[in-house]
C-alpha positions in Angstrom: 56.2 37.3 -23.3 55.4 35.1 -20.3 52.3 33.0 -20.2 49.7 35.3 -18.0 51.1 38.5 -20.2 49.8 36.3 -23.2 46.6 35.2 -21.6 46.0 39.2 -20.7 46.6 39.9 -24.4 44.4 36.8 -25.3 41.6 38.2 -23.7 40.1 40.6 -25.8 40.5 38.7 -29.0 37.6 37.0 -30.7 37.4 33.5 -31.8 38.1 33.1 -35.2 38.9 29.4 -35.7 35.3 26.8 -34.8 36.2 23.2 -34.5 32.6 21.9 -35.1 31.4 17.6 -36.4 34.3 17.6 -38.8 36.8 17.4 -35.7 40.3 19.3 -35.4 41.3 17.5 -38.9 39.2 20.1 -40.8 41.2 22.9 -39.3 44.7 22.2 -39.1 45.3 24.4 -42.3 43.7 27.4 -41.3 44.8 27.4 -37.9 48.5 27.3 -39.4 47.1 30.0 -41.9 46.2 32.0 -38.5 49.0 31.5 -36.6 51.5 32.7 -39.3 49.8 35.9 -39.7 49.7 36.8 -35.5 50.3 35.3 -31.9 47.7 34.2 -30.3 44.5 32.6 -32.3 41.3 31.8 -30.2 39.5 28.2 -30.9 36.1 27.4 -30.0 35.1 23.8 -29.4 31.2 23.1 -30.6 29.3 20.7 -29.2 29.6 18.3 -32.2 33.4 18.4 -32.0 34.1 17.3 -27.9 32.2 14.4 -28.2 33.3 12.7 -24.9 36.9 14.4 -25.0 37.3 17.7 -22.8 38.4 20.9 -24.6 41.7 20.4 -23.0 42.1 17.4 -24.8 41.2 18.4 -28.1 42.8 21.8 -27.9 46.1 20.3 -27.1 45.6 17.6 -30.0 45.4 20.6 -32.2 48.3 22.0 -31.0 50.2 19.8 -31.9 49.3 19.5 -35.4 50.1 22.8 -35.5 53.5 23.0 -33.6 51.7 25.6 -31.3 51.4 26.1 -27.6 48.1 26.3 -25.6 48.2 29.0 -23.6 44.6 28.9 -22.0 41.8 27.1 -22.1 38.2 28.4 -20.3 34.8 26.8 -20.9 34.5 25.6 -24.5 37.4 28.3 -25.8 41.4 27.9 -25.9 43.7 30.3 -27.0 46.9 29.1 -29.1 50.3 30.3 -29.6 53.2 30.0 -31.7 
């Protein structure tokens, strides 16, 4: 699958994975957990956990911890892919 087929498919997921004040740390595990079990996983970014980063930024972070991909990122939301 290219990217936009991915983001199309991304769309009518819901988030199940919340980075909130613990920070991207606290859900390494279960975003690996996630991943192994489907594609695409959608993260939301609380309040607590941008502090003065952009979603980009921490979404990609995460990413990486995970050996994943992001594929989209809108508002406070990102979708990741393995």
């Amino acid at each position: 699958m290219d990217k936009q087929e991915l983001k199309q498919e991304a769309h009518d997921l819901d988030v199940t994975v919340w980075v909130g004040k613990s920070g991207v740390e606290s859900v390494v595990d279960e975003l690996g957990d996630q991943l192994s079990e489907r594609t695409l996983v959608k993260v939301k970014f609380l309040r607590a956990a941008r502090a003065g980063s952009s979603t980009e930024e921490k979404a990609a972070d995460l990413a990486d911890r995970v050996n994943a991909d992001v594929i989209d990122t809108r508002g406070h939301t990102a979708v990741v892919h393995r």
